[in-house]
C-alpha positions in Angstrom: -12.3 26.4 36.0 -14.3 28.8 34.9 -11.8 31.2 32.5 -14.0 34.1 32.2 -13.9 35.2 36.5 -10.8 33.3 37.4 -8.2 33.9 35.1 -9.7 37.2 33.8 -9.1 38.1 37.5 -5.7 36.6 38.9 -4.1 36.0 35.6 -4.2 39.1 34.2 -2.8 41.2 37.2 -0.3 43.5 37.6 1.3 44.1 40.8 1.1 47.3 42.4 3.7 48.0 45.4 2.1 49.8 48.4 1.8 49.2 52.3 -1.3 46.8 53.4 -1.7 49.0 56.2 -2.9 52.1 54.3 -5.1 53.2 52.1 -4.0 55.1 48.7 -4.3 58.4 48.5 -6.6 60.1 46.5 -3.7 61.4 43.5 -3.1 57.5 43.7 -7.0 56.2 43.3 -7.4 58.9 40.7 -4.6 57.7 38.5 -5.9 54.3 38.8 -9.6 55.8 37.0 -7.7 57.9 34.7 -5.2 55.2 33.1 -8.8 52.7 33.2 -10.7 55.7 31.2 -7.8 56.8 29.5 -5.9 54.2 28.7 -7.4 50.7 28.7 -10.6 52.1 27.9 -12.7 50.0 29.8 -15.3 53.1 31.2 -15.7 56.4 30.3 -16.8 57.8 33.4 -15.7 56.3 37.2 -17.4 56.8 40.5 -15.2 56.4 43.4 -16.9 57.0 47.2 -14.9 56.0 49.8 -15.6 56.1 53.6 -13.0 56.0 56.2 -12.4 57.2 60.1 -11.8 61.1 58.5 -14.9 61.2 56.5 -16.9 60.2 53.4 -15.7 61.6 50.0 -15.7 61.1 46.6 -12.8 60.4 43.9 -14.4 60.4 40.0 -12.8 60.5 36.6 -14.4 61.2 33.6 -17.3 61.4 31.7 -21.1 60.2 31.4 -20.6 58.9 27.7 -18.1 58.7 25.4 -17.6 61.9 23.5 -19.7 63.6 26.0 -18.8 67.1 28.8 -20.7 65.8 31.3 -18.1 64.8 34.0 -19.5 61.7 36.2 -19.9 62.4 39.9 -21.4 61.3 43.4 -24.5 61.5 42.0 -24.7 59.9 38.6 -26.9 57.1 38.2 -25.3 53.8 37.2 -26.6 50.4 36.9 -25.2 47.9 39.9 -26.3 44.4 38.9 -25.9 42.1 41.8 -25.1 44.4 44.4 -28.9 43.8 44.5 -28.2 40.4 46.2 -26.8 42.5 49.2 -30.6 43.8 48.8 -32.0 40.8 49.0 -29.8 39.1 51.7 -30.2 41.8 54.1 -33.7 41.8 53.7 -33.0 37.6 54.8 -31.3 38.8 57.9 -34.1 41.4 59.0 -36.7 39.5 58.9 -34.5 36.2 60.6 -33.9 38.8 63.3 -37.2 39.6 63.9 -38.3 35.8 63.9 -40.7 36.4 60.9 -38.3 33.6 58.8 -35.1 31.4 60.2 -31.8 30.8 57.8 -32.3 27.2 58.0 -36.0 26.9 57.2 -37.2 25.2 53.9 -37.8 27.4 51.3 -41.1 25.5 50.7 -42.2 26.6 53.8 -42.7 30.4 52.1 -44.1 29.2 48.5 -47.8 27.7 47.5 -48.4 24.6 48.6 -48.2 23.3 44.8 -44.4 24.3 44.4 -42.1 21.3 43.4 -38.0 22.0 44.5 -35.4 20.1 43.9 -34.3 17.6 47.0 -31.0 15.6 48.1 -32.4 12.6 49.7 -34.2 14.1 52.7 -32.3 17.4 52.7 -34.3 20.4 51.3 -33.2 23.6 50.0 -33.1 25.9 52.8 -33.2 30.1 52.7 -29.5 29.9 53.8 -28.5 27.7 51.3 -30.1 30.2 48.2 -28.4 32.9 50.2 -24.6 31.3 50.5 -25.0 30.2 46.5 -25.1 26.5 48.2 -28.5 25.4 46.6 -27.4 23.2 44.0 -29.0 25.5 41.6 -27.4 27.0 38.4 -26.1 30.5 37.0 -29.1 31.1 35.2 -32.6 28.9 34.5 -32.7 26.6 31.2 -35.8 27.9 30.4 -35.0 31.4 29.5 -36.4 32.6 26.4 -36.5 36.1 25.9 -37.7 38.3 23.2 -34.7 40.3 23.5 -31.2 38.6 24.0 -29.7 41.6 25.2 -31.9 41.7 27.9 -32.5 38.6 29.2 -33.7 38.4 32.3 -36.8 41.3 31.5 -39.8 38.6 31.0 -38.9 36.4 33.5 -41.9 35.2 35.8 -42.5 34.1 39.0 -44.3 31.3 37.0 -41.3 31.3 34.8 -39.6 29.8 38.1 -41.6 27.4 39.5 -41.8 25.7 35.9 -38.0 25.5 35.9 -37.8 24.0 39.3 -40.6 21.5 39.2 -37.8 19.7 37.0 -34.7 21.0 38.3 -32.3 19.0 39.6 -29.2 20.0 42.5 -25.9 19.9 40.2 -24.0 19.6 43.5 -25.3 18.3 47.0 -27.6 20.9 48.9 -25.9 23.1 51.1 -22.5 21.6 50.2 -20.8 23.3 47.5 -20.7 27.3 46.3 -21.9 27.7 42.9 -23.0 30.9 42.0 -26.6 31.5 41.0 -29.1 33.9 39.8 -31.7 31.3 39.6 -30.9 31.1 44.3 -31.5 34.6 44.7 -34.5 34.9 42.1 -36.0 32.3 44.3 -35.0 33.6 47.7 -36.4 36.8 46.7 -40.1 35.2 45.6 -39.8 33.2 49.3 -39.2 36.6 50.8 -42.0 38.1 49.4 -44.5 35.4 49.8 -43.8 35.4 53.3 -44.0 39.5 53.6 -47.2 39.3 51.7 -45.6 41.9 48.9 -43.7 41.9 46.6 -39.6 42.0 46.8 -39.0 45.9 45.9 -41.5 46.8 48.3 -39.4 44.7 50.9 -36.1 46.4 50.1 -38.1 49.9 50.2 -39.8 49.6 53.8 -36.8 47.7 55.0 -33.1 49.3 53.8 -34.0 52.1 51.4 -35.8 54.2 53.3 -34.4 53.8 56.6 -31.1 54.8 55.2 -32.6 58.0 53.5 -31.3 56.2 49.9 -33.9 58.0 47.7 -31.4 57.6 44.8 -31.9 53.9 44.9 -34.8 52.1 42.8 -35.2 49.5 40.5 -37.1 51.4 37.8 -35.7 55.0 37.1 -37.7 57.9 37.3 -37.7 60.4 34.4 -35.4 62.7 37.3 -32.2 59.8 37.7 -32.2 59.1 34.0 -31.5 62.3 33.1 -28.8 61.9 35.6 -27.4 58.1 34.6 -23.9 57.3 33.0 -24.8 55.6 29.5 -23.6 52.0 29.8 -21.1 50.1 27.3 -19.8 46.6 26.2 -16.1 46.4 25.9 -15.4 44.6 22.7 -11.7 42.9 23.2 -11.3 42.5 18.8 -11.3 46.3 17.9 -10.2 47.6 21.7 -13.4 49.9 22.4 -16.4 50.4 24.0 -19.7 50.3 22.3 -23.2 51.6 23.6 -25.3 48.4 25.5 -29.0 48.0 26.7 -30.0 48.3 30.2 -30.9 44.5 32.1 -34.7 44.3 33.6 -35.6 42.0 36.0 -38.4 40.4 35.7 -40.5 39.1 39.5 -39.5 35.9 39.3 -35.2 36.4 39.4 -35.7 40.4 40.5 -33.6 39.1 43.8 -30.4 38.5 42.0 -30.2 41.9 40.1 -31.9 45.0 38.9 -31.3 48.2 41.1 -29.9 51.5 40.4 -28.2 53.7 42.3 -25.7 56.1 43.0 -22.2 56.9 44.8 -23.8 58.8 47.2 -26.6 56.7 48.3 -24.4 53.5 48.3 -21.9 55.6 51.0 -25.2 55.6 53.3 -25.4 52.3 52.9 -21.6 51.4 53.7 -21.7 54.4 56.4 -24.5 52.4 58.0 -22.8 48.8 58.2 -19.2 50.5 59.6 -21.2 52.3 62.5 -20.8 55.7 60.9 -24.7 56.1 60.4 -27.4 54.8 63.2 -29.5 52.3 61.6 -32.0 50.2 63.0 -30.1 47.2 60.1 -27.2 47.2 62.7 -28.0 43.6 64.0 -29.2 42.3 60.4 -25.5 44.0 58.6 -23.8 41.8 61.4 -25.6 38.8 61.1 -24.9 38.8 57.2 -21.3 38.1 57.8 -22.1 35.5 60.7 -23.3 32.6 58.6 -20.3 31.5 56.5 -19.9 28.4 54.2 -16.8 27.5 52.1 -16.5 29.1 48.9 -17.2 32.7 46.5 -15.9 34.8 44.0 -11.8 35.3 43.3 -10.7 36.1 45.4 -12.6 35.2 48.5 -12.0 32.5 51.4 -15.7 32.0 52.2 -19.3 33.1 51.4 -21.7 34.5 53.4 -25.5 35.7 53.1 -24.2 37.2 49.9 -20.8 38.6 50.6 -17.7 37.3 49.9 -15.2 37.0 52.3 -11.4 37.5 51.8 -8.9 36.8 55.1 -5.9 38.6 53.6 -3.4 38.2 56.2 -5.3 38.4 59.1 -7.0 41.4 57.7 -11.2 40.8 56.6 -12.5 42.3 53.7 -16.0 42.1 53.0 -16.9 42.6 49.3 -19.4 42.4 46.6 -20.0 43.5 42.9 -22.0 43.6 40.1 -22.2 42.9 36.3 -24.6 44.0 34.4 -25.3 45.0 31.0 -23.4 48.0 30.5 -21.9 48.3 34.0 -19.5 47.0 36.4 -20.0 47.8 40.5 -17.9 46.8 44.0 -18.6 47.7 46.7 -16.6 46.1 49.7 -14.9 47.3 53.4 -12.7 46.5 56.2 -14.9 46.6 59.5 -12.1 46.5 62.0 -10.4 49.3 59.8 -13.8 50.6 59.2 -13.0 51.5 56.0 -15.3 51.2 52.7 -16.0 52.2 49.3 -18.2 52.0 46.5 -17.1 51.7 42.8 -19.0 52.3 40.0 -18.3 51.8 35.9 -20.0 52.8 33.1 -18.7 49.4 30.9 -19.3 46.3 31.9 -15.8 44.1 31.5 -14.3 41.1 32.6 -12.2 42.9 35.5 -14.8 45.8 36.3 -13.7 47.3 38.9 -13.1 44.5 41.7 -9.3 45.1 41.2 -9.3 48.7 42.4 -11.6 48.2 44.8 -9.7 45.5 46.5 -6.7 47.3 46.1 -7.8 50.4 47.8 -9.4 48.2 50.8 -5.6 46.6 51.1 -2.8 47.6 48.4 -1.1 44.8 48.8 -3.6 43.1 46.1 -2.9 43.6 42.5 -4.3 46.1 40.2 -5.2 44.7 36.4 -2.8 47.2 34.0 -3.0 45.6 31.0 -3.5 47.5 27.9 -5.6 45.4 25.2 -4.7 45.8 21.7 -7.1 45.7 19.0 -7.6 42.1 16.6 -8.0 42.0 12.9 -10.6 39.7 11.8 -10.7 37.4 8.7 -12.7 35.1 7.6 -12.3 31.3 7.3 -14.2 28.2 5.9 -16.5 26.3 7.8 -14.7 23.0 6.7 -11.7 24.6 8.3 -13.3 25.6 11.3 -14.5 21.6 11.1 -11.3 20.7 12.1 -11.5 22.2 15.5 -15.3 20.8 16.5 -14.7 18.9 19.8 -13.9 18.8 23.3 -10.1 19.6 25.1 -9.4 19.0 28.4 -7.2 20.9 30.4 -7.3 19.1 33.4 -9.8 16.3 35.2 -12.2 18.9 36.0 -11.5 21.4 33.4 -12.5 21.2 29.7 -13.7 23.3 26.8 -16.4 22.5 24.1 -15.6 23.8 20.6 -18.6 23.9 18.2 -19.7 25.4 15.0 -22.5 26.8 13.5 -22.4 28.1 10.4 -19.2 29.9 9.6 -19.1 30.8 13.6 -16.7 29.1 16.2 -18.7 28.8 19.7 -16.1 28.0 23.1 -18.4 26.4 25.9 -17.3 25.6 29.5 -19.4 22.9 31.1 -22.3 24.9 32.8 -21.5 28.2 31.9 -22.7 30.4 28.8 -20.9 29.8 25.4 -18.9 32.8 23.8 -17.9 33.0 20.4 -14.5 32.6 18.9 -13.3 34.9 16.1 -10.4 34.0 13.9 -7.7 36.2 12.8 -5.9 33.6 11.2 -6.3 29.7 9.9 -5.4 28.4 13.6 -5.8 31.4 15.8 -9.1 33.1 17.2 -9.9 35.5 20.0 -13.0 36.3 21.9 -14.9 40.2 22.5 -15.9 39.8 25.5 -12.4 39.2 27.3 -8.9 39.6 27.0 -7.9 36.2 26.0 -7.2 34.6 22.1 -7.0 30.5 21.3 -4.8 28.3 19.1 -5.4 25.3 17.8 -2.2 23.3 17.4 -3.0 20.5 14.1 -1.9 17.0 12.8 -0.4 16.4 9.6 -4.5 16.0 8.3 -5.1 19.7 9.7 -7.2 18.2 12.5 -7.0 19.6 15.8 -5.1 18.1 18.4 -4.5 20.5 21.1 -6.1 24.0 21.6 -4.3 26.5 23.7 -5.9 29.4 26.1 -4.1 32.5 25.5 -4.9 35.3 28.7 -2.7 37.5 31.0 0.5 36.9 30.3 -0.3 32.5 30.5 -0.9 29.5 28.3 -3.0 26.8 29.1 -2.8 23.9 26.6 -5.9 21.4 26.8 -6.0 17.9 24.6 -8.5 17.1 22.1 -10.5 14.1 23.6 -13.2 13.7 20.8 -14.2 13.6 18.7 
């Protein structure tokens, strides 16, 4: 299980009691932005556009930056992380539609003859499979190595790629199982391109951006939409506040899975386009995205498609998305048979964002995350004390955590995911920054851990020291 999107998500919840049928009103949506601005502190500014049978409008709280008088609006610039993918997966369907590529060709087909990718047996990675997140292939690449952690992805190559997938291997039979994955939609993008003969932005331009009239819309922001972009944030869980973060690049070689910024405005065109409210010439390509369907995506979802995730909430569709990115969180999601959508954008990028809200607004019968964090204290302890809690806990038989330490630092690692770092504020307890969640180690007589306990909204899961 992977703690930071599952139990961050449904653990933490709060219920919120409203008919399924409707949608909140706008009093209602605006109380949820302030008491997220004002309260929990997770954004200082919120972009709301939502699109229904009466119209498009917009629903913002607050402002730009914190401390700032600039109030956020339809047409502040915000980062939107892997919204991108939508991007990149409509551009899939386009050209599938036009027979210049088909969902279930190989994606060697589209790269230089010299490209190794991974195999299962005789079954090869098809262009479906990196857009379902059914590859095989992993969250990230091993062999990032950029200059600048805080911006990870910036440097990576096209050549970057194909080094990491000549000895890549699938983690879960092809076309089988959902795991999410940059490193799919970094190399769906390159296949796209090679077979356009461009590169991927140009795709997206000629293809979605300007047909829909989204000039707000680019990857790199001119001079113009900086001057009109929200300043992003981190939300650090131990003092309870935001605090300023970096922009993400992208470099060519994973620029599908993320990169694009955009605004309330221009994302409405694109909703307004897939619910029939704008003519588009995408109309066959927006329906063909939700065609193809495998087993699997995000929490809440009941299957994945070319990039959306699907949620049957009874009987009632919602198609959704978001996006985390340095600095930001993004959703973006609607109800075709309602024809009903919205775009939410955040200026902090948090373990919640704002998928809860979204989702709620789409069908109020789902949850909204209240929960106020309260700030940690922390104090320092001895490495040789920290020593005692080195190993690996299992919470279930697919479920386990990694403690290691370097230093006089605690590390928490989940198998496949990124490690995060545990900070104590007290001889058995710790608590993380980058979520809402705190661990205690439960000792033997000889202080050795024997048991270490996962602390996060509202429940306790205790997982058994294995080894060492």
């Amino acid at each position: 299980m992977n703690r930071y999107s599952t139990i961050a998500f449904l653990a933490a919840l709060l219920p919120c009691v409203a008919s399924a049928q409707t949608v909140p009103t706008d009093p209602e949506i605006r109380k949820l932005l302030a008491t997220r601005v004002d309260t929990q502190h997770w954004a200082t500014g919120i972009v709301v556009d939502l699109i229904t049978p009466q119209g498009t409008h917009t629903i913002a709280y607050g402002t730009t930056a914190k401390g700032g008088t600039q109030n956020v609006d339809a047409d502040t610039v915000y980062d939107i992380g892997s919204i991108t993918k939508v991007f990149t997966a409509l551009v899939l369907a386009d050209m599938a539609r036009h027979g210049e590529v088909a969902l279930d060709d190989p994606v060697t087909k589209y790269l230089p003859k010299d490209i190794v990718l991974p195999i299962d047996g005789a079954r090869q990675i098809t262009l479906a499979d990196l857009a379902t997140h059914t590859a095989g292939l992993p969250l990230r690449p091993d062999n990032l190595a950029p200059k600048d952690p805080d911006n990870k992805y910036a440097e990576y190559s096209e050549a970057d790629l194909f080094q990491y997938l000549a000895h890549a291997k699938p983690a879960n039979p092809i076309g089988a199982t959902y795991e999410y994955s940059n490193s799919g939609f970094g190399l769906l993008g390159v296949a796209l391109a090679h077979r356009a003969g461009t590169d991927l932005d140009t795709l997206i331009k000629r293809r979605i951006l300007e047909p829909l009239g989204m000039d707000d819309t680019i990857r790199t922001a001119t001079p113009t939409l900086r001057s009109r972009m929200a300043q992003g944030y981190s939300y650090d869980f131990g003092s309870a506040d935001l605090t300023p973060a970096e922009h993400w690049d992208y470099g060519n070689g994973i620029a599908g899975a993320g990169g694009y910024r955009s605004t309330a405005a221009d994302i409405a065109k694109f909703l307004q386009a897939i619910l029939g409210y704008r003519k588009s010439p995408l109309a066959p390509a927006f329906a063909a995205m939700t065609k193809t369907r495998r087993p699997g995506g995000m929490t809440p979802a009941t299957a994945i498609a070319l990039a959306w995730n699907i949620l049957d909430q009874d009987g009632r569709e919602i198609v959704w998305k978001n996006g985390s990115v340095g600095g930001f969180r993004a959703f973006i999601g609607y109800d075709a048979a309602a024809r009903i959508g919205l775009i939410a954008l955040a200026n902090a990028q948090t373990a919640t964002g704002m998928d809860d809200i979204g989702l709620h607004i789409l069908d109020p019968k789902l949850p909204v995350d209240l929960n106020i964090p309260h700030p940690h204290t922390e104090v320092a302890i001895e490495p040789k004390v920290l020593d005692n809690y080195v190993g690996t806990y299992e919470y279930s038989d697919t479920d386990s955590m990694t403690i290691s330490r370097e230093g006089n630092r605690l590390f928490a690692q989940e198998p496949g995911q990124d490690r995060y770092e545990l900070f104590a504020e007290g001889p058995r307890d710790f608590f993380l920054k980058l979520i809402d969640a705190q661990v205690t180690f439960e000792t033997g007589q000889n202080g050795k851990a024997i048991a270490a306990v996962w602390h996060q909204g509202g429940q306790d899961q205790r997982g058994i020291r294995i080894n060492p």
